[in-house]
C-alpha positions as CSV (number, residue, x, y, z in Angstrom):
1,X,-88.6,-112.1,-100.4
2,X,-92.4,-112.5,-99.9
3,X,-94.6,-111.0,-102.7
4,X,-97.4,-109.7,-100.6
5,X,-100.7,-110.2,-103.3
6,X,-104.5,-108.3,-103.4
7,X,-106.9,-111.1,-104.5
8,X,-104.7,-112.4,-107.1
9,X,-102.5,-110.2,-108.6
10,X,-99.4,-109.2,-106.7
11,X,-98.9,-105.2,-106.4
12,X,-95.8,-105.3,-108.6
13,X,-98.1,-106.2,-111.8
14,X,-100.7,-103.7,-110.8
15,X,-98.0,-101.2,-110.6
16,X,-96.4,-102.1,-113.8
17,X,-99.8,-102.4,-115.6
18,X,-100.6,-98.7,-114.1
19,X,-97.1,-97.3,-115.8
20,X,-98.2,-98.9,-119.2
21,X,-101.5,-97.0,-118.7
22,X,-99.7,-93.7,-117.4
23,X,-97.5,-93.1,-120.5
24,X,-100.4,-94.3,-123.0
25,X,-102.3,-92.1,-121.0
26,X,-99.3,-89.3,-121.9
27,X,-98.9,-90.1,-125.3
28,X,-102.8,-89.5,-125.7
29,X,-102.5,-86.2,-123.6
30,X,-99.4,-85.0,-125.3
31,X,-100.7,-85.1,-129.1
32,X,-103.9,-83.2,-127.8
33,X,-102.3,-80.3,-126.6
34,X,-99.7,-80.2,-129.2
35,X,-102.9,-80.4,-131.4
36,X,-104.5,-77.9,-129.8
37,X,-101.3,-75.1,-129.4
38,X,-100.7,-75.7,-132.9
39,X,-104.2,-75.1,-134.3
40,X,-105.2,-72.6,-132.0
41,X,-102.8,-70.7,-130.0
42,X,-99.7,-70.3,-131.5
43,X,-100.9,-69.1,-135.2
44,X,-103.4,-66.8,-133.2
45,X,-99.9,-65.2,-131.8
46,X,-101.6,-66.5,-128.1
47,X,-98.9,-67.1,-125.7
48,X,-100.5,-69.2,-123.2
49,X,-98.2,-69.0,-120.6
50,X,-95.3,-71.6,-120.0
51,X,-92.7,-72.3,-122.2
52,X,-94.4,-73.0,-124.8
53,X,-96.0,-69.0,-124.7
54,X,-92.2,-67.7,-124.2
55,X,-91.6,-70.3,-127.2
56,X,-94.4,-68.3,-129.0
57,X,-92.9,-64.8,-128.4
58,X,-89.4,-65.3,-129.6
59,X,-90.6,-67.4,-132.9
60,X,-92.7,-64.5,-133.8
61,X,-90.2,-61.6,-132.8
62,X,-87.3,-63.3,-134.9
63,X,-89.3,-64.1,-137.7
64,X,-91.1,-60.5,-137.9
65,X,-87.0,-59.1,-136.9
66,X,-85.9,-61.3,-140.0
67,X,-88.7,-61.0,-142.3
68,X,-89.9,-64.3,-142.3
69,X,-85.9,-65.6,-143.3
70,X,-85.4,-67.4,-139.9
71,X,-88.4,-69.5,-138.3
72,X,-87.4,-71.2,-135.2
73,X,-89.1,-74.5,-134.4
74,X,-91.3,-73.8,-131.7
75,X,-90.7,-77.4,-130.2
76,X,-87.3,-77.2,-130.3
77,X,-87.2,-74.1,-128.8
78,X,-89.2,-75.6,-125.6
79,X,-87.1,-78.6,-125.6
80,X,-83.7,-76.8,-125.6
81,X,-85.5,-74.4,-122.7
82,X,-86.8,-77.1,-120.9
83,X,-83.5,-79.2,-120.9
84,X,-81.5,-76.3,-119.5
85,X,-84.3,-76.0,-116.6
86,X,-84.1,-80.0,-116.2
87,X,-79.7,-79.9,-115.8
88,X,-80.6,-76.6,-113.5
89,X,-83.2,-78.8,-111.1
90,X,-81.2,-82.1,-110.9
91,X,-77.7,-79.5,-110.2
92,X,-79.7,-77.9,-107.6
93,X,-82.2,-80.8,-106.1
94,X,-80.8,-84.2,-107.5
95,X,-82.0,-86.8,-109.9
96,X,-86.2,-86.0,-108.4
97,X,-87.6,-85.7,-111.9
98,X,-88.2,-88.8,-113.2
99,X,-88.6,-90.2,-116.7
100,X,-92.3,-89.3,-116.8
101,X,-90.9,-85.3,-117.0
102,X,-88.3,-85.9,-119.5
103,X,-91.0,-88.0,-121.4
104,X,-93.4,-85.2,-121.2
105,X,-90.5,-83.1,-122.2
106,X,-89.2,-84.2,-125.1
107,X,-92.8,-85.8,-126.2
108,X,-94.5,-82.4,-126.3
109,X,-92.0,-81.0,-128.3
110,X,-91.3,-83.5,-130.7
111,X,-95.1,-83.5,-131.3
112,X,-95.7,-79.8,-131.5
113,X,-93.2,-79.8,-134.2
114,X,-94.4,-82.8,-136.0
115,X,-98.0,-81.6,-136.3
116,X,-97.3,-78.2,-137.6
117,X,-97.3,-78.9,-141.0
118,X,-100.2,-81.1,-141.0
119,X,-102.5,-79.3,-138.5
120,X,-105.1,-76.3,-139.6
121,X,-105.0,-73.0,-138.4
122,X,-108.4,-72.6,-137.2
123,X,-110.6,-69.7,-135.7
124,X,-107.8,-67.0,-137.8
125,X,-110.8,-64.1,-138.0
126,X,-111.9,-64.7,-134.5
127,X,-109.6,-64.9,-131.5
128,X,-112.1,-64.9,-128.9
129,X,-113.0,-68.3,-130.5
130,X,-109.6,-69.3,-131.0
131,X,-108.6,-68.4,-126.9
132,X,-112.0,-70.3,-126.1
133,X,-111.5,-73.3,-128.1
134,X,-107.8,-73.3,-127.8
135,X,-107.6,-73.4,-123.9
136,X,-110.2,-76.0,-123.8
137,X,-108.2,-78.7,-125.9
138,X,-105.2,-77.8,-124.2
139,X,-106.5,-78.1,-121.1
140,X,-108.1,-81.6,-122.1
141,X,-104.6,-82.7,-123.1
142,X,-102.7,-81.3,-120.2
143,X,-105.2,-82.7,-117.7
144,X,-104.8,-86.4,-118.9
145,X,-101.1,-85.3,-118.7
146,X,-101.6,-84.5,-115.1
147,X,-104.6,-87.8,-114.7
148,X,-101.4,-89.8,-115.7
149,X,-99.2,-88.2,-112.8
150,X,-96.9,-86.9,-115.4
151,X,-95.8,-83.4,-116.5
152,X,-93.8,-81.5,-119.3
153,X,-91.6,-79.6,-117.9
154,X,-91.7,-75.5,-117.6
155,X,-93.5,-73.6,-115.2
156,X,-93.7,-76.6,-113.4
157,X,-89.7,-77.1,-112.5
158,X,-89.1,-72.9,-112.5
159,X,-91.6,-72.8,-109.8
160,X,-90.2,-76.2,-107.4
161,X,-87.2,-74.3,-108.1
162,X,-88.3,-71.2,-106.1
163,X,-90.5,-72.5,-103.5
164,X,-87.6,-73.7,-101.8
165,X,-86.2,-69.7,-102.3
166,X,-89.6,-67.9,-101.3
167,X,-92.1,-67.7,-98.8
168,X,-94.6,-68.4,-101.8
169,X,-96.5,-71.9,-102.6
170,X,-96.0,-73.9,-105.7
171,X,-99.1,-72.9,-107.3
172,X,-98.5,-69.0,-106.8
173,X,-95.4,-69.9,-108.3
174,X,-96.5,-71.0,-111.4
175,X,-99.6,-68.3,-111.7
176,X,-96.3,-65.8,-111.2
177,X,-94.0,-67.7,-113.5
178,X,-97.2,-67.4,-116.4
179,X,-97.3,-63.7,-115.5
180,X,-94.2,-63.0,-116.5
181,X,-94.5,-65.1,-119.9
182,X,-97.7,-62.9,-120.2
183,X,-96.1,-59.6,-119.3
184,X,-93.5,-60.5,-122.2
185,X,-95.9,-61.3,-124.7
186,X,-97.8,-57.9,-123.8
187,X,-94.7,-56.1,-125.0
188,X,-93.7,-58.2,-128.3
189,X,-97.5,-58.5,-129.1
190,X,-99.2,-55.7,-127.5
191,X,-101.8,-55.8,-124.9
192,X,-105.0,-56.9,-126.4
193,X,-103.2,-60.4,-127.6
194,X,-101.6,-60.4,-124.0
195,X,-105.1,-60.4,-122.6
196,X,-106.2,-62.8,-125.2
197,X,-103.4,-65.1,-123.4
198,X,-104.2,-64.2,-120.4
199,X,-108.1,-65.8,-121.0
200,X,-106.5,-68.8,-122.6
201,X,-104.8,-69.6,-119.3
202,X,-107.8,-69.7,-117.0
203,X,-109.7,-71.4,-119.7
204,X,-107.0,-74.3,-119.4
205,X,-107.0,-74.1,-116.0
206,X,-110.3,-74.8,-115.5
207,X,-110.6,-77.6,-117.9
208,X,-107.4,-79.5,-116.6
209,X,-109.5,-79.6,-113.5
210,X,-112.7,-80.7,-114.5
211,X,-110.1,-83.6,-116.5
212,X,-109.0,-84.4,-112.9
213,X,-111.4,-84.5,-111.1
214,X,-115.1,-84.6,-113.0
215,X,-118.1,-82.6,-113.8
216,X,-119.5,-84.5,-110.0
217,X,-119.8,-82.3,-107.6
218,X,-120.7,-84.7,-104.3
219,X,-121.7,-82.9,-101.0
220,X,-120.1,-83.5,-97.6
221,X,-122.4,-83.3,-94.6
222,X,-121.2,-82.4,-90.9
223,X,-124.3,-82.9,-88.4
224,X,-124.2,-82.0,-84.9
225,X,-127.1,-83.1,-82.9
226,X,-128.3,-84.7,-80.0
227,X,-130.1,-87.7,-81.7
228,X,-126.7,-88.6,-83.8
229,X,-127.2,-92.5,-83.8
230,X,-130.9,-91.7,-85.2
231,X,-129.8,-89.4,-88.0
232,X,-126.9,-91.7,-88.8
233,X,-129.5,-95.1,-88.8
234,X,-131.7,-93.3,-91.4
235,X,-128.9,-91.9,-93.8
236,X,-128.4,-95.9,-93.6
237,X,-131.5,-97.1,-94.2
238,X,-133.7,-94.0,-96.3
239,X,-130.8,-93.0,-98.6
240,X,-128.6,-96.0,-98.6
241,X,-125.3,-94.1,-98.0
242,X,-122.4,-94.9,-94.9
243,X,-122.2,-92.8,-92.2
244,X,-119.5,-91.8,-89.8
245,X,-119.5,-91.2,-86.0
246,X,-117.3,-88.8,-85.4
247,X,-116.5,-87.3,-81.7
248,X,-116.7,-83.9,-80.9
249,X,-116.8,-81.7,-77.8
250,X,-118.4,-78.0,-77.9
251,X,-116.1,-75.8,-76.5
252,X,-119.0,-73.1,-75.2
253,X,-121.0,-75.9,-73.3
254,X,-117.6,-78.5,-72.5
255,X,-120.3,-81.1,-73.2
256,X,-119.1,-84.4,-75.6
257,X,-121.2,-85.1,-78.7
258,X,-120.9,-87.5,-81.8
259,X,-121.2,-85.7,-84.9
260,X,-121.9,-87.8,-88.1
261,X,-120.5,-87.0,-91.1
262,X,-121.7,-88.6,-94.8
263,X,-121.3,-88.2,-98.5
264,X,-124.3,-88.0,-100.6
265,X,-125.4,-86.8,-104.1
266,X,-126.5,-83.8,-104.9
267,X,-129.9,-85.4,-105.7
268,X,-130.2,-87.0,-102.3
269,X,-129.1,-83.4,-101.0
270,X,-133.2,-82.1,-100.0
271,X,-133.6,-85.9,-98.5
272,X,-130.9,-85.9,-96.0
273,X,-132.3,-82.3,-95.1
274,X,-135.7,-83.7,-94.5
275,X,-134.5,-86.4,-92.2
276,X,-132.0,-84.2,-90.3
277,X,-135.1,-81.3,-90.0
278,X,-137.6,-84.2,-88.8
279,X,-135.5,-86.2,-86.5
280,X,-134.5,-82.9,-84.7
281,X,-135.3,-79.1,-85.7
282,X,-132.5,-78.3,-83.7
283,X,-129.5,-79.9,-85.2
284,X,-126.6,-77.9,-86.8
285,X,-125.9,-79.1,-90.1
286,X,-122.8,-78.1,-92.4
287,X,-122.7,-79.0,-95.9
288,X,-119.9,-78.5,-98.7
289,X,-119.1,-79.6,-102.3
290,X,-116.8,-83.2,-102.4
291,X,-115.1,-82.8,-105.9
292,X,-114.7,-86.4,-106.5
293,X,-115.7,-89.1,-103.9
294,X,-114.6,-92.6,-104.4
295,X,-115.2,-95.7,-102.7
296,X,-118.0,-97.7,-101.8
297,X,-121.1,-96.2,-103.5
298,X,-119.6,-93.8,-105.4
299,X,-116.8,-93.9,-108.1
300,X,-114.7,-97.0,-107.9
301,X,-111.0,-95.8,-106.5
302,X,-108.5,-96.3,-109.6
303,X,-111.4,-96.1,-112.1
């Protein structure tokens, strides 16, 4: 068999290098968020959707039902949860789920449980605090869970589970899925701490996606105009960025035209105006925001 090599390192050793950064990458990820849920969330009674929120519920409503005489481990709750939904998927869809889920799995739980003793409860007199700083490091962990390609289970597999069931998308899914965990929560907790939840969610929402995919918000320009090859030669020259001729026909006129399309800072944003407005007054220019760009220029790809 020919080993097919980039440079000098054949794609089999960039792979298996990637893998050792992916689960380090995990590992890192997985002790954050268990750090996190333990000093934030879960002694705040803050059921942050998922199984580890459900997890939340049930260890409070047995040990208030109990008086304190039974306390369920809250990571082995999740683990015995997230192992039935794991036989249910591979029963259902085969062996998809990799190791990378079961790791995620079983590391989460392991280290929620591990921590507990060790961690601090912190922000007990303020839960605003608690729902602020608590979806943030969760959402820190659980995006370099995600950065890594990885997962830990939960919402994730209930809602690849349905999808193939419902007319709804993957995402809704989940959102619905963390609904229901909230909805729950509103009636062993109460409303108020449901809503506290509720806030921690989108908090860690928005902060596994800034973990993706950066603070950097590029801009994507679309320009239509007559003089295309000019604009394109001075987004070249003046700003230093590539350019794209792409070709277009306007439907109203039948008539063919190259639109160029580019990637440029948000900086450079007023310049590229300036040259588009001077070279012609007339052109129709679209812009929108690029998350993350990478390639030449911009973020190295795999950095």
């Amino acid at each position: 068999m020919v080993r097919r090599v980039l440079g000098k390192v054949a794609p089999r050793a960039i792979l298996k290098h990637r893998r050792v950064r992916d689960y380090a990458l995990m590992t890192v990820g997985v002790i954050i968020t268990a750090w996190g849920l333990n000093a934030f969330l879960i002694p705040n009674k803050l059921a942050a959707g998922g199984v580890s929120g459900l997890a939340t519920v049930i260890f409070y409503v047995v040990r208030d039902a109990t008086g304190g005489a039974v306390q369920l481990p809250i990571g082995v709750m999740m683990l015995a949860m997230n192992a039935v939904l794991l036989v249910i998927a591979i029963s259902i869809k085969g062996w998809r789920y990799g190791a990378k889920t079961v790791y995620g799995m079983v590391a989460l739980s392991v280290a929620i449980d591990i921590l507990a003793p060790f961690t601090p409860h912190l922000a007990a007199d303020d839960r605003l605090l608690a729902v602020l700083y608590g979806g943030a490091v969760t959402g820190i962990g659980m995006g370099l869970v995600f950065k890594s390609r990885g997962n830990t289970g939960g919402t994730d597999i209930v809602a690849q589970l349905l999808a193939d069931r419902s007319n709804l998308g993957v995402g809704q899914l989940m959102l619905l899925s963390d609904a229901v965990v909230q909805l729950t929560a509103a009636f062993a907790f109460g409303p108020d701490l449901a809503l506290y939840g509720a806030v921690a969610v989108f908090v860690m929402g928005a902060v596994i996606d800034v973990v993706q995919e950066g603070l950097k918000v590029d801009k994507a320009a679309y320009i239509v105009s007559e003089h295309a090859g000019v604009i394109a030669d001075a987004v070249m020259t003046e700003l230093g960025r590539g350019a794209t001729g792409l070709q277009g026909r306007g439907l109203y006129s039948g008539e063919g035209r190259e639109v160029v399309f580019t990637v440029v800072s948000r900086r450079e944003l007023d310049a590229l105006k300036a040259i588009v407005v001077a070279i012609d007054p007339k052109a129709f220019l679209i812009i929108s925001d690029v998350r993350e760009t990478l390639g030449e220029g911009f973020k190295e790809i795999g950095a």
